[in-house]
Structures are given as C-alpha cells and as structure tokens.
Legacy VTK file of the C-alpha trace (Angstrom):
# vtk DataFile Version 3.0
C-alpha trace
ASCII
DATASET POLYDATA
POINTS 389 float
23.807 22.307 82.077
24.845 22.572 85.816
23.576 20.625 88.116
25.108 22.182 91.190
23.446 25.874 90.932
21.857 26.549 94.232
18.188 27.732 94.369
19.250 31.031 94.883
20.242 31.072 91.286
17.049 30.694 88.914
19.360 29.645 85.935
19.405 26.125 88.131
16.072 25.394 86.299
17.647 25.045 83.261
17.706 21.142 83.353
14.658 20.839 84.741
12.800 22.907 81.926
15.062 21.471 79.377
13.126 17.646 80.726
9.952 19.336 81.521
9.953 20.910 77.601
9.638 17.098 76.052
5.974 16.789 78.437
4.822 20.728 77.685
4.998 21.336 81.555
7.364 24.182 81.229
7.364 26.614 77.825
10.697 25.740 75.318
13.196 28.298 77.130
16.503 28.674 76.538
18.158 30.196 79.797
21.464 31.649 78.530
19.729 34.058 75.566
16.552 34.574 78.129
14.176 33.464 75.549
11.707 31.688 74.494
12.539 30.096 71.564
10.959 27.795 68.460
7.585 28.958 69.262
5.837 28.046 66.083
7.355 24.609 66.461
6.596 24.525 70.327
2.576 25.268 69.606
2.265 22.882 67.037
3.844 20.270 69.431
1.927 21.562 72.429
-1.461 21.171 69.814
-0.077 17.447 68.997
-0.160 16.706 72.637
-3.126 18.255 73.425
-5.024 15.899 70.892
-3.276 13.263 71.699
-3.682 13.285 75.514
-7.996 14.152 74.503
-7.682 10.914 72.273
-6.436 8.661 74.693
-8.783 9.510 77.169
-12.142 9.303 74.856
-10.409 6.066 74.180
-10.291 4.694 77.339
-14.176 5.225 78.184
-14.952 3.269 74.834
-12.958 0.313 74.553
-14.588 -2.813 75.703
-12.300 -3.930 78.289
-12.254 -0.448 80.108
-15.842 -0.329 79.628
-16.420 -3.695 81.243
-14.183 -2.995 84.147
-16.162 0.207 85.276
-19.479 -1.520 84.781
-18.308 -4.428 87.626
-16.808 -2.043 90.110
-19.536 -0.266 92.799
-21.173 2.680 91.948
-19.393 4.982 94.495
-15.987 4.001 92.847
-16.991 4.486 89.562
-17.991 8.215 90.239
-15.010 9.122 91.492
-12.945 7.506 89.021
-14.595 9.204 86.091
-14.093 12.731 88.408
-10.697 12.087 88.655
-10.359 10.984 85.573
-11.310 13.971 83.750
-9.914 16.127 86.550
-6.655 14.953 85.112
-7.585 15.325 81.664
-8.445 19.185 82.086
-5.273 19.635 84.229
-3.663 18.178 81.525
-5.372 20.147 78.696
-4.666 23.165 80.395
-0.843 22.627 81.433
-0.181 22.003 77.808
-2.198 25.188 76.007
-0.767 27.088 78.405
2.862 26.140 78.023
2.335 26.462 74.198
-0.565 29.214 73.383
-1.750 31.052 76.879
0.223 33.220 79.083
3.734 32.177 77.607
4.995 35.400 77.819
4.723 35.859 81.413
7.126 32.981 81.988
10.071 35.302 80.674
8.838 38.038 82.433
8.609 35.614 85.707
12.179 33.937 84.798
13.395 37.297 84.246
12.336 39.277 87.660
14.130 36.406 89.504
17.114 37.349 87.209
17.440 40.381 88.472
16.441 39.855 92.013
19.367 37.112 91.961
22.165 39.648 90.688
20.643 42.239 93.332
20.950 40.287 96.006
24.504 38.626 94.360
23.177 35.314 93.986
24.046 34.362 90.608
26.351 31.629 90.340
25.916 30.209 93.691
26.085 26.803 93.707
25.114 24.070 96.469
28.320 21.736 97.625
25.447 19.662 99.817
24.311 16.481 97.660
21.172 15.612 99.384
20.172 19.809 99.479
21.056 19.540 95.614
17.443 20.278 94.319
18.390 17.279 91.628
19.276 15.074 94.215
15.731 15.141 95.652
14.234 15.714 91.969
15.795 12.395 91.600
14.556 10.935 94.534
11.098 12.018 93.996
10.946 10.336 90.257
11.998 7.258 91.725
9.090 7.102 94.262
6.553 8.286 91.267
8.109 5.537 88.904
7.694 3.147 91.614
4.121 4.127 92.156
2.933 4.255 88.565
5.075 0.708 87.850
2.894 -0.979 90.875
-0.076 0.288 89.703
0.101 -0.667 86.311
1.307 -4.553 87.149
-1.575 -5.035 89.401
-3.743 -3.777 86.403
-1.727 -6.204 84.266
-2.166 -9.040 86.500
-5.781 -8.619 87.446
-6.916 -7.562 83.407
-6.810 -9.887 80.555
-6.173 -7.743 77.739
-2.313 -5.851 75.858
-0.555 -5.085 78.611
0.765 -2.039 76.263
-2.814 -0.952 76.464
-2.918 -0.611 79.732
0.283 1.522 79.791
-1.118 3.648 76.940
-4.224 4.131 78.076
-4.516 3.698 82.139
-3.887 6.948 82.881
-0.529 6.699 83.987
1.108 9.170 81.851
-1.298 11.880 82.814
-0.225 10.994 86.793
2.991 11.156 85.456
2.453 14.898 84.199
0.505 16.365 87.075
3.381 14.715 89.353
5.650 16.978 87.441
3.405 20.170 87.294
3.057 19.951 91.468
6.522 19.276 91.597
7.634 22.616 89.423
4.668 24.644 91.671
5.906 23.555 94.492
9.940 24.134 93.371
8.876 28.075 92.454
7.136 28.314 95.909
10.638 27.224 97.130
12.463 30.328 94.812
10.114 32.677 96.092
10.820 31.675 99.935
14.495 31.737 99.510
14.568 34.951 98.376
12.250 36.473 100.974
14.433 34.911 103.225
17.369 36.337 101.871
15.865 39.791 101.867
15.166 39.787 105.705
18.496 38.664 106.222
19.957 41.414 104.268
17.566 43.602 106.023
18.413 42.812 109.595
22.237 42.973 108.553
21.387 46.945 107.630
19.587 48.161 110.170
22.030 46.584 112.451
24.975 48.655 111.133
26.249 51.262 113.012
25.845 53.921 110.745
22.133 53.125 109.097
21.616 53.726 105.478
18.705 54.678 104.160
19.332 54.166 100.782
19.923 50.540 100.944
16.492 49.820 103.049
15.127 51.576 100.118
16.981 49.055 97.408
15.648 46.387 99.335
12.055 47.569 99.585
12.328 47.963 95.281
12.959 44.076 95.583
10.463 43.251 97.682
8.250 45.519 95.198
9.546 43.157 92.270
9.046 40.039 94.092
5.576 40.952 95.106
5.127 41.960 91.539
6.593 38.168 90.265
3.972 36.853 92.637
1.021 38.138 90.979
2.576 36.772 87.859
2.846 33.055 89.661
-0.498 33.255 90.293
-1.611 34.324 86.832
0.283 31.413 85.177
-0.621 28.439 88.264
-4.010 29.964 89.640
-5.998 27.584 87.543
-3.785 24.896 88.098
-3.480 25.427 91.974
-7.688 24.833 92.151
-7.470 21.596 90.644
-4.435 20.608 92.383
-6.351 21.064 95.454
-9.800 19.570 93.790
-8.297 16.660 92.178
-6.261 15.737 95.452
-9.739 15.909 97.690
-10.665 12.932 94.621
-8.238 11.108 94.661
-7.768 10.564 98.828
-11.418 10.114 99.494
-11.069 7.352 95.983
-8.469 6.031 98.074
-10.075 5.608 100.939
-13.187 4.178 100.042
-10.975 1.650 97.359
-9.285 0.515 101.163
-12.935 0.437 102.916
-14.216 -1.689 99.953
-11.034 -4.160 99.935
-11.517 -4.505 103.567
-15.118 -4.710 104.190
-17.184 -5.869 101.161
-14.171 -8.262 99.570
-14.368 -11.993 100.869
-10.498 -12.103 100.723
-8.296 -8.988 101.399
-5.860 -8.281 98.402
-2.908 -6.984 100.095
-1.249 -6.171 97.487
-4.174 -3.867 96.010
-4.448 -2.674 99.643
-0.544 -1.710 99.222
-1.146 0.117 96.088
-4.160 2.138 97.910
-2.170 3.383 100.490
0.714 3.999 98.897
-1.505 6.732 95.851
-3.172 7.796 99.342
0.065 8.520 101.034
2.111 10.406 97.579
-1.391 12.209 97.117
-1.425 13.942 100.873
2.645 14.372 99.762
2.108 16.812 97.347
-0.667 18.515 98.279
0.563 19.344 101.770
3.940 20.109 99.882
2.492 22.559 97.930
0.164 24.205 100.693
2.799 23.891 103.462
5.592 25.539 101.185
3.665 28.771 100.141
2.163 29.028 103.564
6.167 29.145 105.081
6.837 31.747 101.864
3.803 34.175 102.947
5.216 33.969 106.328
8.903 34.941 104.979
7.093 37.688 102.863
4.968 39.274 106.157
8.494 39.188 108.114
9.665 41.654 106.354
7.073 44.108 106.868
7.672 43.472 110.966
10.922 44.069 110.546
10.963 47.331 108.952
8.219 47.701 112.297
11.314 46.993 114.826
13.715 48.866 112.711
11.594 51.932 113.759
12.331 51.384 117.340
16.072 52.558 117.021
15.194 56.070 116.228
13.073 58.905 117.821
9.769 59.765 116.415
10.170 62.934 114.733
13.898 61.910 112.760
14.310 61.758 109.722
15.374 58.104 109.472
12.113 57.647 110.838
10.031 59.192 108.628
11.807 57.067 106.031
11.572 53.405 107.534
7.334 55.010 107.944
6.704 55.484 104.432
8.842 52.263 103.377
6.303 50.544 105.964
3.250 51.879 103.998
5.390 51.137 100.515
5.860 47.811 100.806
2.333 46.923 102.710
0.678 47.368 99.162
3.244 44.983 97.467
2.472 42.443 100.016
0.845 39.631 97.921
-1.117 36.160 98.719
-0.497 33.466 96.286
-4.028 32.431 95.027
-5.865 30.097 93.451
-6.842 31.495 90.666
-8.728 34.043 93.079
-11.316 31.296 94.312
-9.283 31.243 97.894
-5.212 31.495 99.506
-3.301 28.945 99.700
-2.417 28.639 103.504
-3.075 25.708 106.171
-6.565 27.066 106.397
-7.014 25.174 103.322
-5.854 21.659 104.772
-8.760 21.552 107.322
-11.024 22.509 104.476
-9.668 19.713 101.890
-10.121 16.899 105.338
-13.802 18.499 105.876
-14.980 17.766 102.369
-13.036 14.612 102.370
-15.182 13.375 105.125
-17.983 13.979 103.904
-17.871 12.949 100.413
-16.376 9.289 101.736
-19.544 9.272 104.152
-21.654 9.723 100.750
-19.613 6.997 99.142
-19.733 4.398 102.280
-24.061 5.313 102.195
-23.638 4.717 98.790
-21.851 0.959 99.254
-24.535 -0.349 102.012
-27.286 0.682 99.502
-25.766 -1.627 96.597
-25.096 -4.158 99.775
-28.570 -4.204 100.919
-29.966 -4.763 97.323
-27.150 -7.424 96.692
-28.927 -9.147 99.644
-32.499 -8.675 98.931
-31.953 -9.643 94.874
-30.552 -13.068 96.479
-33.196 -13.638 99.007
-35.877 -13.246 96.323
-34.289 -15.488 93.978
-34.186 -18.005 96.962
LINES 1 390
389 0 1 2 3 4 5 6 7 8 9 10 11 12 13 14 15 16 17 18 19 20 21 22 23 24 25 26 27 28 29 30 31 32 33 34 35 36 37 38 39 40 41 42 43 44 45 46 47 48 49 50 51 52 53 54 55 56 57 58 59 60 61 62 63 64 65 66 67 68 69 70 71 72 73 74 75 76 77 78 79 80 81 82 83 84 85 86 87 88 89 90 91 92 93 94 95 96 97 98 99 100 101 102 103 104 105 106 107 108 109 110 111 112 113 114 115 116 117 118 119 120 121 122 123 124 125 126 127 128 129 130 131 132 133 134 135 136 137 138 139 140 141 142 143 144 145 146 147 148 149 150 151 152 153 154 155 156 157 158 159 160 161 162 163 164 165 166 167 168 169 170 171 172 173 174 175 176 177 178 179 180 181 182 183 184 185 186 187 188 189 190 191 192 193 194 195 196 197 198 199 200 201 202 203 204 205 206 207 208 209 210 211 212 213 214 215 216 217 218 219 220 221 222 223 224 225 226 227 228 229 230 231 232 233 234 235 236 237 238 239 240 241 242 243 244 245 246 247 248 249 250 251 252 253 254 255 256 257 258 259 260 261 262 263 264 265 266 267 268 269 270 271 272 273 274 275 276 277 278 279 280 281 282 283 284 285 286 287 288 289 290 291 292 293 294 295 296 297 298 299 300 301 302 303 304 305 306 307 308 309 310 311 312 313 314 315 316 317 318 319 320 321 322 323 324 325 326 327 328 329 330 331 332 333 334 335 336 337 338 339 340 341 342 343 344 345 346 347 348 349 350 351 352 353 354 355 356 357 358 359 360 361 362 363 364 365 366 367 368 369 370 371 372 373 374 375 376 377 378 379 380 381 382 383 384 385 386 387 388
C-alpha cells in the first residue's frame, strides 16, 4: 500500500478502503485488479453488521439503566436524543446495505472514470513529498481528534453511570459516531478528487488556449473529460445522495442537542459541570467541522467545475466571429454546458453555502422550541413544590 500517492492519483484510496472495508463504509475493492472482490462473503458480512448494529440499538432503549437515564433527563433532551439516535441508526443501516447489496457496482464504475481521467490528464503515480498535505497525515490527525472525542464522552458516561463500563462502550452509541465520522470523512475526501481534477482541467485548459498555435483537438480531449467527470458526478450523487440528506439532518440534531445540553448545564443545573460543558462544546464544535467540510468542499468543486465553462467563454475572445476556431470553442461551450452537474442530495436540494444559512435557520428555531419546552417543565417543577408546601 502507498501512502505517499497524491490525490491526483485515485489508487491513493487504497489504504483507506482497505480500513474502511473492516466497518462496511467502503465496498471490499481491490485496486490493482479494479474489482470488487469476495462479494458473497462481503454481503453476508455487510448482513452480520447490519443486524448487529439494529440489535444494539433496540438494546439500548430497553435495558434498565438506559431506560432510567432518559426518563430523568428533560423532555426537550430526550427528543432529540432519540432523533439523533435513530438518525444514526438509519445512516448506519443504509451505509452498510449499500456497501454490501445496493448500488455496489457503481463504485467500480466511479473508481474507474477517475482511472482514466488520472492517466488522461498523466496523473497516475504522482505522489505528494509534503507530510502535512499527505491526505494520511491529516486522516491521521482527524482520528485522533474523533478518538479523543468519543474517549471523553464515554468516561464522563462512565463516571456519572453506575452500571459495566463495557456496556456503555457497546451500547452508547459510540461506534455508530465512529462510522458516520468515517462516512463524512470519505464524502468529503471524493469532493476533494473531484475538485482537484477540475482544477487540473482548467489549468490544462488555460495552458492550450495560450499556445501560440491553438489546437482544437486538444480543447476537444479536454471537453470529453469534463463530459466523464460530469458523468462520475451523477454517479457520486447516486451512491451519497441519501447519505448527504442525513448528513445535513442529523448535523441540524445534533448542534441544536448541543446547544440546549450547554443552556441546560448553565441555566437549570445548581452547579455547572465543566467538564460535561467541555464535552458539549467540543461534539458542537467537530459537528459544525464536518458539516461545513462537506458543504464548503463541494461548493469550492462546483465553482472549479463552472470555471471551466468561462473559460472556454474567454478563449472565444482570441478569434474573430465567423473562424473556424470559433465555431469550435461555440459548440464545445454548448457541449459541455449540458455535462455541467450539481452534486445533490439525493435530489431534495444542492449542496452549496445556501444550505449553511438554511441548517442555522432551523437550528434556531428548533432550540427556541426546546428552551419553551424547558421553562414549561420549570414552571411545573415550581408549582408541584408550592402545592406540596
């Protein structure tokens, strides 16, 4: 496995897949034949997962110290729990059917367009000599931050529950954070492909038209790739769509749980727990991490992918109207305008910064619901004691 292959070279997610394989984020691929391979093996596994992960959660909501702990925390926080909670078991659920039984096929076909893009554009085998650009470097660094989240998290449950502590590992929750960590992570990392490749194209683009003597031919090669990419795209979005809407759904969740956890600890709790408060902040802070990772990094790539559509525009201006260069860099306009493609979620909306302002709007008002919801149980708190004075 090499760990120094540049992101210009897809075969640098061999060692990712090859780790992602073991949690049925990414299909069992094998990089050097191009195929998929033990798939009988890899769907009974993914199945074994899949009723595992269902079993641990049913679990959870029936044992007797889980039970009492949602029955003593306010009603606002136990909504959202339970909402994120099964959020996470349907992202989950869905990662691992359709790494093992849905849409497994367009993974090669996805893997393989960026094969060929990458020997078009004479990428393969580049490798990056930075260490903190190495995408395993920051891979790295980003496991250590979720490790260090999820190992917080489940001390403080530890500490504050008297029960196994292995229970509490088991059955917390924290391997499915663990799992939609890594599924953001690998949406966000393909984002990154795409963009580096648009941005390679423009570059190889401007370095054309700027040549003396301008060849059509190659403006036309490059338009094909843009086709393919376009193409690889709709594939991306056929594979993640699903996953990109609760990405976006869960992450709403999960801040305003957050934030009304920090509002609670520093409003209705006679003492502040700091530490608690720590942990709040810290989910809050990782949570806005990946979603504006996500948004921000396919918002840049659609940006990359429009450029090249206003630079076949300018390329225009070098000739006169009626030449024949002219009428080629015209219909190449037109050509590559309909392989111009949004990534979606799922077709519900795009993801572009739009969609930040949107996630903050519902935020808002779903914590004013849950801080409404807090002074009710206060205000009956109050009146229950006054009447038994």
């Amino acid at each position: 496995m090499n760990f120094k292959l540049s992101l210009k070279d897809i075969n640098f997610l061999a060692p990712m897949f090859w780790y992602l394989g073991f949690f049925m984020v990414a299909p069992w691929y094998d990089f050097h034949s191009d195929l998929l391979t033990k798939r009988t093996l890899c769907k009974l596994y993914g199945l074994f997962l899949a009723l595992l992960r269902t079993g641990t959660s049913v679990y959870s909501t029936t044992d007797e110290t889980f039970t009492q702990i949602h029955q003593n925390i306010v009603l606002s926080r136990k909504i959202l729990f339970l909402s994120v909670h099964i959020s996470s078991l349907v992202f989950i659920l869905l990662t691992i059917l359709k790494c093992s039984f849905w849409d497994v096929k367009l993974w090669q076909t996805m893997i393989t367009n960026f094969r060929y893009i990458d020997t078009k554009l004479q990428n393969t085998g580049k490798t990056e000599q930075s260490v903190f650009k190495n995408f395993y470097c920051q891979f790295f660094a980003t496991q250590c931050i979720v490790f260090l989240i999820i190992a917080h998290t489940a001390f403080n449950w530890i500490s504050l529950v008297d029960t196994n502590p292995w229970k509490i590992l088991l059955f917390g929750g924290f391997i499915e954070t663990y799992i939609t960590s890594l599924m953001t992570i690998l949406i966000t990392t393909l984002a990154r492909v795409f963009k580096v490749r648009y941005e390679e194209l423009n570059i190889e683009l401007v370095r054309t038209t700027r040549r003396q003597k301008f060849d059509t031919r190659e403006v036309v090669s490059l338009s094909k790739i843009y086709r393919l990419l376009g193409d690889t795209v709709e594939i991306y979005n056929k594979i993640f769509g699903y996953h990109l809407v609760l990405i976006v759904l869960q992450s709403g969740l999960q801040v305003v749980h957050c934030l009304n956890y920090i509002l609670e600890l520093t409003t209705l709790a006679e003492d502040v727990n700091y530490r608690l408060l720590f942990w709040s902040f810290s989910v809050l802070l990782w949570t806005l991490y990946m979603l504006l990772g996500v948004i921000l990094v396919i918002n840049s790539t659609m940006q990359e992918s429009r450029q090249f559509i206003n630079l076949l525009y300018k390329a225009q201006e070098e000739f006169a109207d009626k030449s024949e260069d002219m009428e080629v860099l015209k219909r190449l306009v037109s050509y590559s305008k309909n392989f111009m493609r949004e990534f979606s979620a799922a077709g519900y909306f795009s993801l572009d910064r739009g969609i930040i302002f949107s996630v903050l709007g519902n935020v808002a008002t779903y914590l004013i619901i849950a801080i409404q919801l807090n002074e009710n149980r206060n205000e009956v708190c109050h009146n229950v004691i006054n009447i038994i004075e």
